[in-house]
N, C-alpha and C positions, 0 to 999 in steps of 0.2 A: 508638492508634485504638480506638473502642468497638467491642467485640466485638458486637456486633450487626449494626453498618455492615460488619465485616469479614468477618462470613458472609454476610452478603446480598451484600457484592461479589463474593464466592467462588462462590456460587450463581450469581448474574448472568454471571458470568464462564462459567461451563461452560454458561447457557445460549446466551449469543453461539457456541461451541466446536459447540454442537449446531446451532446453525442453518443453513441451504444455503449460504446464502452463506460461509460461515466453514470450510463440509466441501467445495466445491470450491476453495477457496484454497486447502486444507490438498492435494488430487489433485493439481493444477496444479503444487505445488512439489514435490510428491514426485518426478511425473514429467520436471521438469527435473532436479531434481538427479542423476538415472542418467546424465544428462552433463555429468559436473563442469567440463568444458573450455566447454562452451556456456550452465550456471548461471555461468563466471566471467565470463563477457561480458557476463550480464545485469547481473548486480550491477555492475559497470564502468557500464554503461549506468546503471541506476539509480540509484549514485554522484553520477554527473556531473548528471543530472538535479535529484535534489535540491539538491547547490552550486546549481546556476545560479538556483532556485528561492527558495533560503535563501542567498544572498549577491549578487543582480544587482541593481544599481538598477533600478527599474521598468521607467526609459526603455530600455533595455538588452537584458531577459531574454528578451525578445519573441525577439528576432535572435536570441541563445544559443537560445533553445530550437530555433527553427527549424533553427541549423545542428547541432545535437547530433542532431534527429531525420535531417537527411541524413546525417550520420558514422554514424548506425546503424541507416542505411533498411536495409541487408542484414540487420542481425539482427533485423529488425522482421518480417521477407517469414518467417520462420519459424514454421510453426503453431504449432510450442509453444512456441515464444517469447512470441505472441502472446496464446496461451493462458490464461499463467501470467500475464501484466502484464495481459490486462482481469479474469483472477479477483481478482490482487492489488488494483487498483484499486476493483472493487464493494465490497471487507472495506473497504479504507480510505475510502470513502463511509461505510459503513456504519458506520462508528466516529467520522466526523465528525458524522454524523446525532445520535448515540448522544447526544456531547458537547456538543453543540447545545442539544439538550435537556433536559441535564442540568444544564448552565447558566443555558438560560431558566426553568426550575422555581425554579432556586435565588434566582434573580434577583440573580444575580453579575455584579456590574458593577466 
């Protein structure tokens, strides 16, 4: 890779690292992980999510997703449950945006 593109990613990188968005994602998990019993349920939960996501026929995922969210309405009813999966979700917006972008510029088809 050219070392030019490769420090500008590096840059780019640490300024996504500084943004709110990316320093409450960074609180959010902190504060789950002080309970590793109740981070391993997320990532259970968040596992399963993504399969059903990245492996369901269309017609299908609809229902999986609805019933994965009743298998884990209890862990959902948790503040910081909640907490950490809408900060994680704003980063990965925000990374989709990023990419979005980065594509239309390029005009990558």
């Amino acid at each position: 890779m050219d070392n030019h593109i490769k420090n500008t990613a590096m840059t780019f990188a640490q300024e996504v690292k500084q943004s709110e968005i990316y320093q409450e994602y960074e609180r959010q998990l902190s504060k789950i992980k002080e309970q590793p019993e109740l981070y391993g349920k997320v990532n259970e939960f968040r596992q399963k999510n993504f399969d059903i996501q990245n492996s369901e026929p269309p017609e299908s995922m609809m229902e999986r997703m609805e019933e994965l969210e009743q298998e884990y309405a209890w862990l959902r009813e948790n503040a910081l449950v909640e907490d950490f999966l809408q900060a994680e979700l704003a980063f990965c917006r925000m990374m989709q945006e990023i990419d979005a972008l980065i594509v239309k510029e390029l005009d990558f088809q």
